[in-house]
Every structure is written in structure tokens, then in C-alpha cells.
The first five atom37 places (N, CA, C, CB, O) and aatype in JSON, in Angstrom:
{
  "aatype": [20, 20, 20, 20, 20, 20, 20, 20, 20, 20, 20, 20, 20, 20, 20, 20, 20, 20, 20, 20, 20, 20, 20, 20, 20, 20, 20, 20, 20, 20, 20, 20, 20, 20, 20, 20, 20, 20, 20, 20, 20, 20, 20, 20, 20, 20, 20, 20, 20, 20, 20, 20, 20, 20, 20, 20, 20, 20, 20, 20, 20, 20, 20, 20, 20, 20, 20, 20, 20, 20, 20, 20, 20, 20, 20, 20, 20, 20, 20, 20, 20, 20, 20, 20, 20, 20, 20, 20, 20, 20, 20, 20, 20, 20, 20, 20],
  "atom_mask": [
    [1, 1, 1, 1, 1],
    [1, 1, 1, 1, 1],
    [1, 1, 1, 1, 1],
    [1, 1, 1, 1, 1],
    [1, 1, 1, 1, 1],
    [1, 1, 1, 1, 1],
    [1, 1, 1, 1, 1],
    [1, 1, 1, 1, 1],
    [1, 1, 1, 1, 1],
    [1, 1, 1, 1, 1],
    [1, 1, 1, 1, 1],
    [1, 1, 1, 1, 1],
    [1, 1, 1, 1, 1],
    [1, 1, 1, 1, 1],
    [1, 1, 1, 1, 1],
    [1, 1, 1, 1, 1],
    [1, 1, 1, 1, 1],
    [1, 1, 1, 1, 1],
    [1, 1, 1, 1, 1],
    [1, 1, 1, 1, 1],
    [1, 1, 1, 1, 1],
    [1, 1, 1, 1, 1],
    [1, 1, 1, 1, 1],
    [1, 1, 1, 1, 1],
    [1, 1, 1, 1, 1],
    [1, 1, 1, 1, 1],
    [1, 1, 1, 1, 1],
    [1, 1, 1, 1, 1],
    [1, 1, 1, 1, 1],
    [1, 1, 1, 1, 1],
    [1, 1, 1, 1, 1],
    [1, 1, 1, 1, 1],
    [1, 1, 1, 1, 1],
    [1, 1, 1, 1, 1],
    [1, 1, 1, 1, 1],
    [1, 1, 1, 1, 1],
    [1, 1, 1, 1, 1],
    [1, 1, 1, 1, 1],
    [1, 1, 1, 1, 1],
    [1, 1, 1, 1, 1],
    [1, 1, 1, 1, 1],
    [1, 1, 1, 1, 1],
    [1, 1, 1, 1, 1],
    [1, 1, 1, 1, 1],
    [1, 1, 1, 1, 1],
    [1, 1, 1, 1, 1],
    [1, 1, 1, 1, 1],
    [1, 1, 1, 1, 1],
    [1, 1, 1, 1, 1],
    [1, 1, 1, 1, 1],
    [1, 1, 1, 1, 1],
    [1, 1, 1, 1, 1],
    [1, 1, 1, 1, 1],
    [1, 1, 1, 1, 1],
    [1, 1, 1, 1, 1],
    [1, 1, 1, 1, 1],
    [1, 1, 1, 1, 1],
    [1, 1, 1, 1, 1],
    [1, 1, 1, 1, 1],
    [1, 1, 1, 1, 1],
    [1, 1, 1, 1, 1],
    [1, 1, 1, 1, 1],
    [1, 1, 1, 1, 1],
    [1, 1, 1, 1, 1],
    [1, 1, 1, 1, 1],
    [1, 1, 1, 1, 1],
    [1, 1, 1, 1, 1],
    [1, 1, 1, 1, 1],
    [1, 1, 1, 1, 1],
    [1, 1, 1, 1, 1],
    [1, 1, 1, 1, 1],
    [1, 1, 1, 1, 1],
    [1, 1, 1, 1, 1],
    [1, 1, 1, 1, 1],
    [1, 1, 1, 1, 1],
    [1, 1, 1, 1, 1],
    [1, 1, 1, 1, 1],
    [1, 1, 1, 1, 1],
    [1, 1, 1, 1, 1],
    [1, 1, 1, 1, 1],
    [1, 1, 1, 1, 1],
    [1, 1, 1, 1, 1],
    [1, 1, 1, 1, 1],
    [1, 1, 1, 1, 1],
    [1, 1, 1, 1, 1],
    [1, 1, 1, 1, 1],
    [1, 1, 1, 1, 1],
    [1, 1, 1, 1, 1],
    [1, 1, 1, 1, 1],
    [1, 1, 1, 1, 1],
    [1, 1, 1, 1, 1],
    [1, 1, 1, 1, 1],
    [1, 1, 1, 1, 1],
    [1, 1, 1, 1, 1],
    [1, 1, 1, 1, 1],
    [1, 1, 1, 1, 1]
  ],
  "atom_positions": [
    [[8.45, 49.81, -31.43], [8.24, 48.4, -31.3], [9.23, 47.86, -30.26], [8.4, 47.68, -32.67], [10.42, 48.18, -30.33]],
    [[8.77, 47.05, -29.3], [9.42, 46.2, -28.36], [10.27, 45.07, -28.66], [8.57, 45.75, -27.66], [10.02, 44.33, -29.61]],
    [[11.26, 44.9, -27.9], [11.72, 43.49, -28.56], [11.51, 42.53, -27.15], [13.61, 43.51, -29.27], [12.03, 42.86, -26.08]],
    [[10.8, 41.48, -27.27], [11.13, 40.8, -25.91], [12.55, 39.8, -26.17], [9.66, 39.78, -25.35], [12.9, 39.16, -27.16]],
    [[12.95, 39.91, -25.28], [14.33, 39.14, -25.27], [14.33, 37.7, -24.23], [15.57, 40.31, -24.65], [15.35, 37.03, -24.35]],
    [[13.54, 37.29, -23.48], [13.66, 36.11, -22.61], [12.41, 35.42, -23.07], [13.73, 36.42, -20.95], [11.47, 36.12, -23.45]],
    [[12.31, 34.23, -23.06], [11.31, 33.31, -23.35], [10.86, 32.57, -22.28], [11.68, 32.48, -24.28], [11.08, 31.36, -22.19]],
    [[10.03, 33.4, -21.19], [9.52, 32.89, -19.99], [8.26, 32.47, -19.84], [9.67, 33.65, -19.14], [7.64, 32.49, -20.89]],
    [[7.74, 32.15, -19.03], [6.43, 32.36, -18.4], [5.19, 30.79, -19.28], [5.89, 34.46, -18.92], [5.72, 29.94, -20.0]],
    [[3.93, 30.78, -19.03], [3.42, 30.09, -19.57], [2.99, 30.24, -21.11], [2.71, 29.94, -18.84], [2.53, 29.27, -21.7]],
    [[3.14, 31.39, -21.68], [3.1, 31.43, -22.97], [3.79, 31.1, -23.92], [2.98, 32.18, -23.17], [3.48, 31.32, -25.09]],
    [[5.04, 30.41, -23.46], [6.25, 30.07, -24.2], [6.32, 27.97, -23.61], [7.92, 31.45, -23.47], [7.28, 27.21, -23.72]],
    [[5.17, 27.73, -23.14], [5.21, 25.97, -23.0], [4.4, 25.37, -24.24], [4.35, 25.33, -21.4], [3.21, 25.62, -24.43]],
    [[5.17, 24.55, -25.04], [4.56, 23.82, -25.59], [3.1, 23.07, -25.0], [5.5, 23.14, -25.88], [2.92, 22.9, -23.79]],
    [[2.21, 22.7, -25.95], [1.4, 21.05, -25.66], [2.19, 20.23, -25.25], [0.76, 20.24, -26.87], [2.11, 19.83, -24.09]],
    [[3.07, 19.82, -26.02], [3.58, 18.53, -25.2], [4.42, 18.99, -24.33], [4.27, 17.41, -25.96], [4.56, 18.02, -23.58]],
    [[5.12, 19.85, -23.92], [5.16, 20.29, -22.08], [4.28, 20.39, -21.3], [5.57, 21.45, -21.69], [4.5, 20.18, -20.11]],
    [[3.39, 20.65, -21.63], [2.36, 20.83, -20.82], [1.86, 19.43, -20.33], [1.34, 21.63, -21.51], [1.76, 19.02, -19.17]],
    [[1.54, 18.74, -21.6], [1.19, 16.99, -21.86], [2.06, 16.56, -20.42], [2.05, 16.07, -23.77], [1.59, 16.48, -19.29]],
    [[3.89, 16.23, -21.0], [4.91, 15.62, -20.43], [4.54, 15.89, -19.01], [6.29, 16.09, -20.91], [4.33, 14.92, -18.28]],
    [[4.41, 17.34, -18.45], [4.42, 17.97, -16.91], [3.14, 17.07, -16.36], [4.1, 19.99, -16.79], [3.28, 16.13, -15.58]],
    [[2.16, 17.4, -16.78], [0.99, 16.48, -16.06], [1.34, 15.14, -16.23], [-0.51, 16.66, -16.66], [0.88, 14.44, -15.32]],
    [[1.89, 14.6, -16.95], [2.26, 13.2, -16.77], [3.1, 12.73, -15.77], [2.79, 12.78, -17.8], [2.96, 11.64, -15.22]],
    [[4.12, 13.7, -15.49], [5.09, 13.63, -14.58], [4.62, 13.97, -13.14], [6.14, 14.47, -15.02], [5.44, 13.83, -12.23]],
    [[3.61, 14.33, -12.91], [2.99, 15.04, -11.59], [1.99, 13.83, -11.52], [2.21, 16.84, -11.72], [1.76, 13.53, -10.34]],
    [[1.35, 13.07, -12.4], [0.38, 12.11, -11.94], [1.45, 11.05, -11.62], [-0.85, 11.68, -13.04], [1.24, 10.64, -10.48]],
    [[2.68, 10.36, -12.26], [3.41, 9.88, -11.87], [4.15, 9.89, -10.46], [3.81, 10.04, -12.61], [4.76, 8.96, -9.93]],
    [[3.93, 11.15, -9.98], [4.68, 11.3, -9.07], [3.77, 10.85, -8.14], [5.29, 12.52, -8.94], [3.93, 9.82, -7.49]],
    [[2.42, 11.91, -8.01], [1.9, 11.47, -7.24], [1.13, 9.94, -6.95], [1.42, 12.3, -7.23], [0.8, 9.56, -5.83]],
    [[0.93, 9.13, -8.31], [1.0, 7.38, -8.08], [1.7, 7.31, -7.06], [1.68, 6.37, -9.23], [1.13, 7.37, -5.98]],
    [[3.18, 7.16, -7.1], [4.55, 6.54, -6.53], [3.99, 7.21, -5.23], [6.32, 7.05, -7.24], [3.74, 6.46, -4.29]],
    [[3.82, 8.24, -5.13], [3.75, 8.78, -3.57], [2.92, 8.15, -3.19], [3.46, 10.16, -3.17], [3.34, 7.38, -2.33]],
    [[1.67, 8.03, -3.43], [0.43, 7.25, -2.92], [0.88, 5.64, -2.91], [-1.0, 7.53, -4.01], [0.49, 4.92, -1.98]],
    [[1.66, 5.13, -3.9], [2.14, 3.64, -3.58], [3.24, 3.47, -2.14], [3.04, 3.09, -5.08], [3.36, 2.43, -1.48]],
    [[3.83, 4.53, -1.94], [4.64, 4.76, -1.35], [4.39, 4.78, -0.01], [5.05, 5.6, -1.78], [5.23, 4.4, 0.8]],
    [[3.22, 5.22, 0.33], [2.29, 5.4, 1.93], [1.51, 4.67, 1.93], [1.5, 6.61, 2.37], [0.54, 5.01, 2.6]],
    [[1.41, 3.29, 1.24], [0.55, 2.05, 1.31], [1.93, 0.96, 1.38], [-0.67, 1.84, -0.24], [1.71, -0.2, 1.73]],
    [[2.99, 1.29, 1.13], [4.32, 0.69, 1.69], [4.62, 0.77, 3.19], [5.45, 1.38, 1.02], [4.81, -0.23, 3.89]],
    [[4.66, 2.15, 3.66], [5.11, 2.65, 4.4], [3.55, 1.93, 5.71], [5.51, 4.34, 3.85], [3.78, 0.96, 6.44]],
    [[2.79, 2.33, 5.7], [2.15, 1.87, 6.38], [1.82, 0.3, 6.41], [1.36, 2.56, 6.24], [1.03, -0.11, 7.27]],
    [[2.45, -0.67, 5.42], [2.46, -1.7, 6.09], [3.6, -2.24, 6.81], [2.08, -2.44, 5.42], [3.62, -2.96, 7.81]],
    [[4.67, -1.69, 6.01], [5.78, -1.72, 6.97], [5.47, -1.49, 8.44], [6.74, -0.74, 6.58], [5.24, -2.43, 9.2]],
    [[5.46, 0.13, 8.93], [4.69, 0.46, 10.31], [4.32, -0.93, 10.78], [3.25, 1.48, 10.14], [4.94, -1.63, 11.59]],
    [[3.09, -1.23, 10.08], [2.14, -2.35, 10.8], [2.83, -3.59, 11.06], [0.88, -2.76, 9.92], [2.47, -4.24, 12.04]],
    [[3.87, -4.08, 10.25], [4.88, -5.25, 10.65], [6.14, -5.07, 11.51], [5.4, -5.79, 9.45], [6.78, -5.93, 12.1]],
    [[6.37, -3.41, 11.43], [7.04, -3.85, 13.15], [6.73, -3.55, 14.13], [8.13, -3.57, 13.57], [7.55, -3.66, 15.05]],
    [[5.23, -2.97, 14.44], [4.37, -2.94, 15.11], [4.41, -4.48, 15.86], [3.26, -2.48, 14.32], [4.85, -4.86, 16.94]],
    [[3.72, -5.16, 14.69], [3.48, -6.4, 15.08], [4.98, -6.98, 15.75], [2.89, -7.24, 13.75], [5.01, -7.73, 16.73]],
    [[6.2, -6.47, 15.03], [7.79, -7.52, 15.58], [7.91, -7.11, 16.88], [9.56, -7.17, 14.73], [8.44, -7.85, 17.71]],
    [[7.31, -5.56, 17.31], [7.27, -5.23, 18.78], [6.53, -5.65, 20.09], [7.03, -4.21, 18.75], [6.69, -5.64, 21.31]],
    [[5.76, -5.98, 19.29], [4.6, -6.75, 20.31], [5.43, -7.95, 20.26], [2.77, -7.0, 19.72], [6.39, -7.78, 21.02]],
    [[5.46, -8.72, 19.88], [5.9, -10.36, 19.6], [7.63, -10.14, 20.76], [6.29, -10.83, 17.09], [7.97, -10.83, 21.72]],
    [[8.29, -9.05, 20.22], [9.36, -8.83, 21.35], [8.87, -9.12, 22.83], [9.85, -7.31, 21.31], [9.36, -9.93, 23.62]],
    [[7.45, -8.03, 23.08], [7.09, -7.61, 24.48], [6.8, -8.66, 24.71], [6.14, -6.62, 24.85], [7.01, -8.92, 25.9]],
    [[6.3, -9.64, 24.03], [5.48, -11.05, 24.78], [6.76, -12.68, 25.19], [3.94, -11.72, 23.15], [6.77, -13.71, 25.87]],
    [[7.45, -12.08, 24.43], [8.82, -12.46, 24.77], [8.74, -12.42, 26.21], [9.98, -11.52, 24.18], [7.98, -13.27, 26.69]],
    [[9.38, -11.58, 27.08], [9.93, -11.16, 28.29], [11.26, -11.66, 28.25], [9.2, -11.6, 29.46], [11.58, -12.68, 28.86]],
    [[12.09, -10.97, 27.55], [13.44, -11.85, 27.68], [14.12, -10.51, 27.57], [13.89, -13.21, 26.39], [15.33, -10.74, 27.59]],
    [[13.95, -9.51, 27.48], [14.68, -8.47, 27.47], [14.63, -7.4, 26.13], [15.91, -9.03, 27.7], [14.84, -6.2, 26.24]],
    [[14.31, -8.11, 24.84], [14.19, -7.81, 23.83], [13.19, -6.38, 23.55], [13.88, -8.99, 23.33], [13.29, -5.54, 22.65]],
    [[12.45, -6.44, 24.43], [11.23, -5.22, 24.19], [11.76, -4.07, 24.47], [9.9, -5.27, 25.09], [12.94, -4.03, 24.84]],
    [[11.16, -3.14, 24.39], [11.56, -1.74, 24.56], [11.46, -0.79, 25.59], [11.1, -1.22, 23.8], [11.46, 0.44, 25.5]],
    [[11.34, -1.82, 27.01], [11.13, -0.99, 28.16], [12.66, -0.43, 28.79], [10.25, -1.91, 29.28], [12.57, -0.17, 29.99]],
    [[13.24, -0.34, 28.54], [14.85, -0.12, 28.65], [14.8, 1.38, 27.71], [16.01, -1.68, 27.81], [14.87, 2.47, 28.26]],
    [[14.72, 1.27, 26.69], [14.99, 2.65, 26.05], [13.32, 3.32, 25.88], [15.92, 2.42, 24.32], [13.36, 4.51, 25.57]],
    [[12.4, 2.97, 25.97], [11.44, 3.89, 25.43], [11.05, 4.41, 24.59], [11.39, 4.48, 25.67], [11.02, 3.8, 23.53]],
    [[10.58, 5.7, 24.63], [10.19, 6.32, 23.75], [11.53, 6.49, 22.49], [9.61, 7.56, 24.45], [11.37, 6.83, 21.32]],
    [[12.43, 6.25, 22.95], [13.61, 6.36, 22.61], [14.45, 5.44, 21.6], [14.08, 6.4, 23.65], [15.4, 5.58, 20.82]],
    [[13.34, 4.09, 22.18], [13.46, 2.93, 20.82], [13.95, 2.97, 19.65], [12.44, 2.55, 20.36], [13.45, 3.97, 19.13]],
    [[14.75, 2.36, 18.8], [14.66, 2.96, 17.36], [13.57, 1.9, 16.92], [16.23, 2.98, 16.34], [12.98, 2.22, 15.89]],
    [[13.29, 1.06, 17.32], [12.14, 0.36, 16.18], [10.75, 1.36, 16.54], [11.71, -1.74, 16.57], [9.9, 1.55, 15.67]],
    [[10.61, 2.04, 18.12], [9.26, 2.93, 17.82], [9.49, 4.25, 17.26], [8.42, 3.19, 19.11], [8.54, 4.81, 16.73]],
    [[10.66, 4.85, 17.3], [10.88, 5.93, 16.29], [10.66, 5.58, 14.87], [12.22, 6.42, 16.38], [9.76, 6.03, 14.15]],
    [[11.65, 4.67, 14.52], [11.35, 4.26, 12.87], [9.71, 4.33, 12.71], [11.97, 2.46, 12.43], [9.33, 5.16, 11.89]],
    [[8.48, 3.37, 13.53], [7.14, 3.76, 13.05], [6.75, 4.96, 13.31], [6.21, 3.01, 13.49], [5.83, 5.35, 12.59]],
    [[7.15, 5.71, 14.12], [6.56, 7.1, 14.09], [6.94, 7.81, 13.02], [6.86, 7.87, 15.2], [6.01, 8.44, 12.51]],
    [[8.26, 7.96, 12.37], [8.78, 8.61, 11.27], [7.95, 7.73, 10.09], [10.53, 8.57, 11.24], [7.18, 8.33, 9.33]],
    [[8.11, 6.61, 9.99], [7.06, 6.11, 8.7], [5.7, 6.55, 8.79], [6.9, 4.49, 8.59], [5.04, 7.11, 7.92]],
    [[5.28, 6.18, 10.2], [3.76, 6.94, 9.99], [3.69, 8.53, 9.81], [2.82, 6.66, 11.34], [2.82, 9.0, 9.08]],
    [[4.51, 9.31, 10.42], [4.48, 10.53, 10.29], [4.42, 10.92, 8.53], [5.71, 11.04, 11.12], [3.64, 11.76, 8.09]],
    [[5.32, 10.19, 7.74], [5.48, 10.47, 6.61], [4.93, 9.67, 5.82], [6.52, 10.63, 6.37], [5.36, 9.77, 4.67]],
    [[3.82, 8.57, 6.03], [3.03, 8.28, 5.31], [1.64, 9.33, 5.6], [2.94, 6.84, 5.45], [0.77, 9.28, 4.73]],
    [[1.44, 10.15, 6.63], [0.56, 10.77, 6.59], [0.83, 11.7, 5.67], [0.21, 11.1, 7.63], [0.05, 11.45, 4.75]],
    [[1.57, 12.79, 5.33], [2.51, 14.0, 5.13], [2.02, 13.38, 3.52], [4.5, 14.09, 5.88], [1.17, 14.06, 2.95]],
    [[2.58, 11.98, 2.69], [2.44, 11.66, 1.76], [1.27, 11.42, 1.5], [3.08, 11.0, 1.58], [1.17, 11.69, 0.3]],
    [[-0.25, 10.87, 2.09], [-1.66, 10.82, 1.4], [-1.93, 12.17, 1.84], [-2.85, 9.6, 1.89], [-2.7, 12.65, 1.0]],
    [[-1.62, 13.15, 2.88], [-1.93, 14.71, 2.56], [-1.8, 14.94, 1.35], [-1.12, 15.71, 3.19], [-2.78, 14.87, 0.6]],
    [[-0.3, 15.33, 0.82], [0.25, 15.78, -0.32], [-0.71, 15.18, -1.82], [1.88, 15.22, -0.23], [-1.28, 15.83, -2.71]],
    [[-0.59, 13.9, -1.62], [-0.79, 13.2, -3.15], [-2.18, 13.55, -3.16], [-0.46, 11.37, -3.41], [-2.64, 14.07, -4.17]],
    [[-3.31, 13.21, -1.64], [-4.52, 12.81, -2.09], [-5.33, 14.47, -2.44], [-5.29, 11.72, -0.8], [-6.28, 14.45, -3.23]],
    [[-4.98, 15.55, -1.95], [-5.15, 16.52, -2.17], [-4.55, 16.67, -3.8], [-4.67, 17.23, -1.06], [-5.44, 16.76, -4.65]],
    [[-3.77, 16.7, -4.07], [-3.58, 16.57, -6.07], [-4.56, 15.72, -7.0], [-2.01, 15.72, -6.54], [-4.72, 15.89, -8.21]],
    [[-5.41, 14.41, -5.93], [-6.01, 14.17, -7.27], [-7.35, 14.28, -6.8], [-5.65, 12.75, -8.07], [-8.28, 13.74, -7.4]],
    [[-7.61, 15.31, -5.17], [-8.45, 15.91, -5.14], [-9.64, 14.85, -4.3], [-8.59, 16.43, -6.51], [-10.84, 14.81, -4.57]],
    [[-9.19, 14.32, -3.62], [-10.14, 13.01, -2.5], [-9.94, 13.7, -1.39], [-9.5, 11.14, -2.23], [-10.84, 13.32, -0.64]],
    [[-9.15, 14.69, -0.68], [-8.52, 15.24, 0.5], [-9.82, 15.52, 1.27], [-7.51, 16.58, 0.24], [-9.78, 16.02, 2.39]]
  ]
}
């Protein structure tokens, strides 16, 4: 007779681990999905503060630094990672 000595693997998770874990993964992925409906309106409002700069002409716009901007980096990194985030989430509840 064997003795097992470690209590691993999926045969050793409760129901309510199992319960708790899917709760915690739909949770997560909510927040993520709320999170890239943040993120992309943000984007879209300093989108909009950039334009409103350019129409300025007073110096304020971003032809001086470029691509190099931090207000057009900041939307590229938000959009980059609001995409990255409806990848991730919308593929978990399976719309992908």
C-alpha cells in the first residue's frame, strides 16, 4: 500500500474553491473589461485636449516633440493596453 504524502493537484479542491476561483476570475475579468472602457475614454479626452492644443497655435501642441509627446505616448500606452485588456477579458467570457 502507498502512502501519498502531498495534497496537490485538482483532486484535493474543494466546491467552494472551485465556487470562490470562478468568482474571482469573473471578477477579475469585470474590472478588466471596466477598466478598457476607462481607459479608452480617457484616450478619447486627451485626444480631444490635443487637438484643442493644435488649434491653439500658441505653442502648446506637439509639433516640437512629436512622436515623442508624452500626452501622445500616454494614448498610445492606454490604447495599447486597453486593447491587450478586451483581448484578455473578452476571450474569458468567450465574445473574442
Amino acid at each position: 500500500m502507498t502512502t501519498q504524502l502531498t495534497m496537490t493537484g485538482d483532486d484535493w479542491i474543494s466546491d467552494r474553491d472551485r465556487t470562490r476561483q470562478k468568482k474571482a476570475i469573473a471578477a477579475r475579468r469585470d474590472a478588466g473589461l471596466k477598466a478598457a472602457k476607462a481607459l479608452e475614454k480617457a484616450a478619447e479626452a486627451l485626444n480631444d485636449y490635443l487637438r484643442a492644443c493644435r488649434e491653439c497655435q500658441d505653442g502648446s501642441d506637439d509639433s516640437k516633440m512629436g512622436a515623442g509627446d508624452g500626452r501622445r505616448v500616454l494614448i498610445g500606452n492606454m490604447t495599447e493596453y486597453m486593447g491587450w485588456l478586451h483581448w484578455k477579458h473578452d476571450a474569458e467570457r468567450g465574445t473574442a
